[in-house]
Backbone as a chain_set.jsonl record, in Angstrom:
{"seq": "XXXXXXXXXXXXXXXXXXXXXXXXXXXXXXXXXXXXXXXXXXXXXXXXXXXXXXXXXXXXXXXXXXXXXXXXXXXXXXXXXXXXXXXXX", "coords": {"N": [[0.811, -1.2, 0.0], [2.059, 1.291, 0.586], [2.726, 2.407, -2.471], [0.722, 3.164, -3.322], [0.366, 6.161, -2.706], [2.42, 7.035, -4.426], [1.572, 6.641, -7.083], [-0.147, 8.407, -10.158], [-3.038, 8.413, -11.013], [-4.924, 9.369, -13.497], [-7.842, 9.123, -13.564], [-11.081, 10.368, -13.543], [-12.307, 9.879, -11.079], [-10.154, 9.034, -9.427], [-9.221, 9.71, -6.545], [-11.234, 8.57, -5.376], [-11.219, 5.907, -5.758], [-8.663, 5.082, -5.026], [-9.283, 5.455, -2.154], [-11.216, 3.364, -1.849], [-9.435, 1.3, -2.123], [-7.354, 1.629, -0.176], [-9.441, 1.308, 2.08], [-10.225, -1.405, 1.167], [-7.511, -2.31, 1.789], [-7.444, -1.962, 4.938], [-9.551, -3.604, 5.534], [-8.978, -6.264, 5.359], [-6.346, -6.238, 6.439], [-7.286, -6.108, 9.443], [-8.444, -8.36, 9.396], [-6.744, -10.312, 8.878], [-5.26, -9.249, 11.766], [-7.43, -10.221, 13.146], [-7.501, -12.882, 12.901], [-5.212, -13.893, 13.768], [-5.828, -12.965, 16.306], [-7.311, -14.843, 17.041], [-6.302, -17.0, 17.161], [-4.337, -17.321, 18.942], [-5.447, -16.572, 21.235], [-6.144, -15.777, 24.936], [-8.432, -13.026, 23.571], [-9.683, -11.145, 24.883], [-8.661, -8.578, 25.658], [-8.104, -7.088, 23.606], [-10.139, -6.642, 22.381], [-12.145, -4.497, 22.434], [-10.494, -2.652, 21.183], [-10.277, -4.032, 18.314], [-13.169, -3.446, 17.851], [-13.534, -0.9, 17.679], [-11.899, -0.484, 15.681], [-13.086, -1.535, 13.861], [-15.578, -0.35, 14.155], [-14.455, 2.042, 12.763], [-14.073, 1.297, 10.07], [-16.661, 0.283, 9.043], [-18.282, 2.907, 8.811], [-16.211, 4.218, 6.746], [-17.085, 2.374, 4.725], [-19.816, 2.744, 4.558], [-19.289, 5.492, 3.933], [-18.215, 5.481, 1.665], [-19.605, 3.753, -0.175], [-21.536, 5.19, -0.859], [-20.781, 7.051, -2.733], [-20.575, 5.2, -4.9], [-22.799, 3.811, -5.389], [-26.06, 3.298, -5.158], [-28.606, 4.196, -2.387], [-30.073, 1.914, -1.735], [-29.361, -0.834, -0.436], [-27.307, -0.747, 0.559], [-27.753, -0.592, 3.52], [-28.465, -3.525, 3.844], [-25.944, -4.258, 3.105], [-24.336, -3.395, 5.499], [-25.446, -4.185, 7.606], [-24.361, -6.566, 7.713], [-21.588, -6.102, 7.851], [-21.716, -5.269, 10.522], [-23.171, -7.446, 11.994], [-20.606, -8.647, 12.741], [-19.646, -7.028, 15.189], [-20.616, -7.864, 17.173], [-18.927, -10.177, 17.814], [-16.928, -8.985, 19.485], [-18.211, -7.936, 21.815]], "CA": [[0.0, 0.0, 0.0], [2.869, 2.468, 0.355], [3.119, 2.641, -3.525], [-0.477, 4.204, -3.55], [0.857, 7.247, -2.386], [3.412, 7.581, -5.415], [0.623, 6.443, -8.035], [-0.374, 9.24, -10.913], [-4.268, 8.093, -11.384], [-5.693, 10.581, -13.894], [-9.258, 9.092, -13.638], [-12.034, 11.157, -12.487], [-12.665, 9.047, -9.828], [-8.854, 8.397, -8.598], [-9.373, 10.156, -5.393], [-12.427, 7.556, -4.335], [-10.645, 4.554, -5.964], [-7.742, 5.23, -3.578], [-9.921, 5.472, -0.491], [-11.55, 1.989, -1.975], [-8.118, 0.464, -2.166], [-6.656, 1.795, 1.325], [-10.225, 0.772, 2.954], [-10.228, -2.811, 1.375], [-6.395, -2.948, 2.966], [-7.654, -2.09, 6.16], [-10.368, -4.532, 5.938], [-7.826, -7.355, 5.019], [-5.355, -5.935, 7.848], [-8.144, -6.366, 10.121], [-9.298, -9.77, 9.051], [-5.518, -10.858, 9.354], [-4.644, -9.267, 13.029], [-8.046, -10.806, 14.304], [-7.419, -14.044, 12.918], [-4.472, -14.309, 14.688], [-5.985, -12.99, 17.661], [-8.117, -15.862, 17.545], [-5.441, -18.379, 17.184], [-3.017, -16.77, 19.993], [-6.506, -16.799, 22.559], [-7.595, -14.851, 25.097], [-7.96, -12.038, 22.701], [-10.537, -10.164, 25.467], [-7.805, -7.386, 26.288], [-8.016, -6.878, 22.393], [-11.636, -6.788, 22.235], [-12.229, -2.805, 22.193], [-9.45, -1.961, 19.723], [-10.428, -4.606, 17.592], [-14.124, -3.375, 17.588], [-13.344, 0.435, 17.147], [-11.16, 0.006, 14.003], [-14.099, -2.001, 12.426], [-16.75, 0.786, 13.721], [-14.002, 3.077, 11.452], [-13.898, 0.62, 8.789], [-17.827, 0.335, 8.468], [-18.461, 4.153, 8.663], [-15.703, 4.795, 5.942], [-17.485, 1.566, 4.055], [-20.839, 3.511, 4.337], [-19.244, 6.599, 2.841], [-17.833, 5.49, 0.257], [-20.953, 3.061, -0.802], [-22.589, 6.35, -1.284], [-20.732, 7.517, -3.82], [-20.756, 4.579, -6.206], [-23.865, 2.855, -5.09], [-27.168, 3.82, -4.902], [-28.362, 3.656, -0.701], [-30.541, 0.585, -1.371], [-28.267, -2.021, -0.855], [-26.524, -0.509, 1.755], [-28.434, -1.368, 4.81], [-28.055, -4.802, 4.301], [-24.645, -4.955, 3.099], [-23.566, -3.007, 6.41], [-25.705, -5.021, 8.499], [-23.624, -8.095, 7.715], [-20.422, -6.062, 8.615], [-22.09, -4.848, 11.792], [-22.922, -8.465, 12.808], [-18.761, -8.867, 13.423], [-19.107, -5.826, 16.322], [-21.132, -8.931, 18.309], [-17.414, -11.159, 18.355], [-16.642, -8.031, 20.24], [-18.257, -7.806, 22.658]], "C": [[0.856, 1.266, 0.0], [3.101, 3.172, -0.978], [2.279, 3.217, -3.921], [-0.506, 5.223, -3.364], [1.606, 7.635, -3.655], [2.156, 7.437, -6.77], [0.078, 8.073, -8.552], [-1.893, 9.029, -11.499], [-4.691, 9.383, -12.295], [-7.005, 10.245, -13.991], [-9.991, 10.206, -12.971], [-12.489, 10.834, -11.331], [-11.803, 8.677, -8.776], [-8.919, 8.889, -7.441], [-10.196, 8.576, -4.371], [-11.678, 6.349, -4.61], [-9.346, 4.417, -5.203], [-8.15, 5.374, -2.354], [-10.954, 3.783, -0.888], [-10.366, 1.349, -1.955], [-7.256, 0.428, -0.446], [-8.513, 1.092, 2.388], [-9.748, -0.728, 2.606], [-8.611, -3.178, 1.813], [-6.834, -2.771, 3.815], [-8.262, -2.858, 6.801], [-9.377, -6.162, 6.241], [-6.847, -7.532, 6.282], [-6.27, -6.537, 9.353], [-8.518, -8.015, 10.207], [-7.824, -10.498, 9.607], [-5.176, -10.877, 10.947], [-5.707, -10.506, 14.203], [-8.33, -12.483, 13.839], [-6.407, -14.674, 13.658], [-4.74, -14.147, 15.821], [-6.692, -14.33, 18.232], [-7.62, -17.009, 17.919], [-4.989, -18.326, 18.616], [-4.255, -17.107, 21.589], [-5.415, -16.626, 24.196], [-7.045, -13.689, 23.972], [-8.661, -10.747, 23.836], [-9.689, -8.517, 25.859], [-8.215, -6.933, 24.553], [-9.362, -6.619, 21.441], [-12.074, -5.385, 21.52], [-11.341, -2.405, 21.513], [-9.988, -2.605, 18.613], [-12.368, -4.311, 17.048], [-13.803, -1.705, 17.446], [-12.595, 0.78, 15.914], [-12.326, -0.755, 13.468], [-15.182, -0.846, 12.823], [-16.326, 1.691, 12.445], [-14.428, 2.523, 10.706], [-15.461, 0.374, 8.358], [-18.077, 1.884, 8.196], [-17.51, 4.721, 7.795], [-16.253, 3.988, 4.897], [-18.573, 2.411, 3.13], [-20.669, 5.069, 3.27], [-19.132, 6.184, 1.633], [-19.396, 4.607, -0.925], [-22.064, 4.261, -1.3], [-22.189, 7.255, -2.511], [-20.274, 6.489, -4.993], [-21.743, 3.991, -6.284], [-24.825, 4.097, -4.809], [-27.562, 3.775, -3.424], [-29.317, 2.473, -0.795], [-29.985, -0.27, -1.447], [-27.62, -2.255, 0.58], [-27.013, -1.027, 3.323], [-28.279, -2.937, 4.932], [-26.306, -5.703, 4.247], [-24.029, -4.205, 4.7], [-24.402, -3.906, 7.764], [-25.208, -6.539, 8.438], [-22.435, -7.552, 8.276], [-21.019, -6.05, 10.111], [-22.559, -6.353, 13.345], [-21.343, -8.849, 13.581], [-18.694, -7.792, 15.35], [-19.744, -7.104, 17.59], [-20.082, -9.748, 19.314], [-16.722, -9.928, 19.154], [-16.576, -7.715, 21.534], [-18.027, -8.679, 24.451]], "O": [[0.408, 2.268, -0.557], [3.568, 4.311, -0.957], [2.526, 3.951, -4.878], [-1.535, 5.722, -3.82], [1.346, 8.792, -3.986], [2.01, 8.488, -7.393], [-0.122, 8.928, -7.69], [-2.016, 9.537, -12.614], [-4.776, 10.454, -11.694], [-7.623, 11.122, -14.595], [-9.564, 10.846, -12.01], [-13.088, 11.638, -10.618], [-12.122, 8.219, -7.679], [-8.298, 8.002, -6.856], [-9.915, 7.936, -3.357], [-11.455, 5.66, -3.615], [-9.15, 3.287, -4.755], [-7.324, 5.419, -1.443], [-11.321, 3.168, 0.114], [-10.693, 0.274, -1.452], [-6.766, -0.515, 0.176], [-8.351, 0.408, 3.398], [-9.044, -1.34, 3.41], [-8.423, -4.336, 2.185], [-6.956, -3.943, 4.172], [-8.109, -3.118, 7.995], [-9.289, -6.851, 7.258], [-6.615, -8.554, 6.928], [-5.774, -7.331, 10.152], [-8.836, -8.61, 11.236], [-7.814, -11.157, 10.646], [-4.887, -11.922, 11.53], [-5.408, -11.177, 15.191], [-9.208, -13.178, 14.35], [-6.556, -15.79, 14.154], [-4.196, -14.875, 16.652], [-6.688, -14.771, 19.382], [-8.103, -17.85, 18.677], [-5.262, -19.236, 19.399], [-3.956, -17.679, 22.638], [-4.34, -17.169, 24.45], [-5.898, -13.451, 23.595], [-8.283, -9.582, 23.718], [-10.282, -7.527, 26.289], [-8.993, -5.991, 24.696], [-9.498, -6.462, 20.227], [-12.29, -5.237, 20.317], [-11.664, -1.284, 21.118], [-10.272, -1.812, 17.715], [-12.814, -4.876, 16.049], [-14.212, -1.573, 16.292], [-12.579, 1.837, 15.284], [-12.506, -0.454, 12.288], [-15.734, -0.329, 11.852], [-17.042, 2.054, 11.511], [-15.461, 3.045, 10.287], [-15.562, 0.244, 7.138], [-18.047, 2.071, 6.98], [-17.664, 5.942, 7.796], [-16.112, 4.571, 3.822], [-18.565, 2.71, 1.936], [-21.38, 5.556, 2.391], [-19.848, 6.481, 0.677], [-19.88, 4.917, -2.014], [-23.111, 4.146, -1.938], [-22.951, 7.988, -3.142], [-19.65, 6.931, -5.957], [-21.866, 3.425, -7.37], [-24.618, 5.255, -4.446], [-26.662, 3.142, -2.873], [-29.39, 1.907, 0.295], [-29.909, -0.782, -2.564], [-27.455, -3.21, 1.34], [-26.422, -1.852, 4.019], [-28.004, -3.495, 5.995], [-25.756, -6.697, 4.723], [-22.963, -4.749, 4.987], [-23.793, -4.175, 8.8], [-25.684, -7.478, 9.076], [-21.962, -8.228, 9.189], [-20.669, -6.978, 10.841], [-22.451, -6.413, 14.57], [-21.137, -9.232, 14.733], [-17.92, -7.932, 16.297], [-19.297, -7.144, 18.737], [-20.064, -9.977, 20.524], [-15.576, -10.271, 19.442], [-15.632, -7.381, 22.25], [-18.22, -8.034, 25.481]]}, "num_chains": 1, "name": "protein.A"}
C-alpha cells in the first residue's frame, strides 16, 4: 500500500478509488490481526481496539458506498459487517 501514495491516477474518480483500495487494505489488515488474535486466545484485552477500528472501517465503508452505489443495498450490506461488532463484545 505504500506505492499508492506515489501512483499518478488521472481518472475522475482516482481520489475515491484510492480510499476503496486503502479501505479494502484495512479490511484485510483487520481480518488478518483478528485471525491471529483468535489463534493466539484470550484475545478479550483486544476486544475494544479490535471493535473500534471495524466501527471506522464500516463508517468509511458507508461513505464510500454512497458515492458509487445507490443507498438501497446498503443497509443490508452493512448489516452483515455490523454483525462482526457482536465477536466483540
Amino acid at each position: 500500500m505504500s506505492n499508492l501514495a506515489e501512483e499518478r491516477m488521472t481518472r475522475p474518480d482516482a481520489g475515491v478509488l484510492r480510499s476503496e483500495m486503502q479501505l479494502t487494505a484495512k479490511m484485510l489488515k483487520h481480518a488478518c490481526r483478528r485471525g491471529l488474535a483468535l489463534i493466539q486466545k484470550p484475545v478479550d484485552s483486544a476486544n475494544e481496539s479490535f471493535r473500534n477500528e471495524w466501527v471506522e472501517i464500516i463508517e468509511e465503508y458507508k461513505r464510500l458506498w454512497l458515492i458509487r452505489n445507490r443507498p438501497g443495498g446498503m443497509e443490508d450490506s452493512v448489516h452483515r459487517m455490523e454483525l462482526i461488532l457482536f465477536d466483540y463484545e
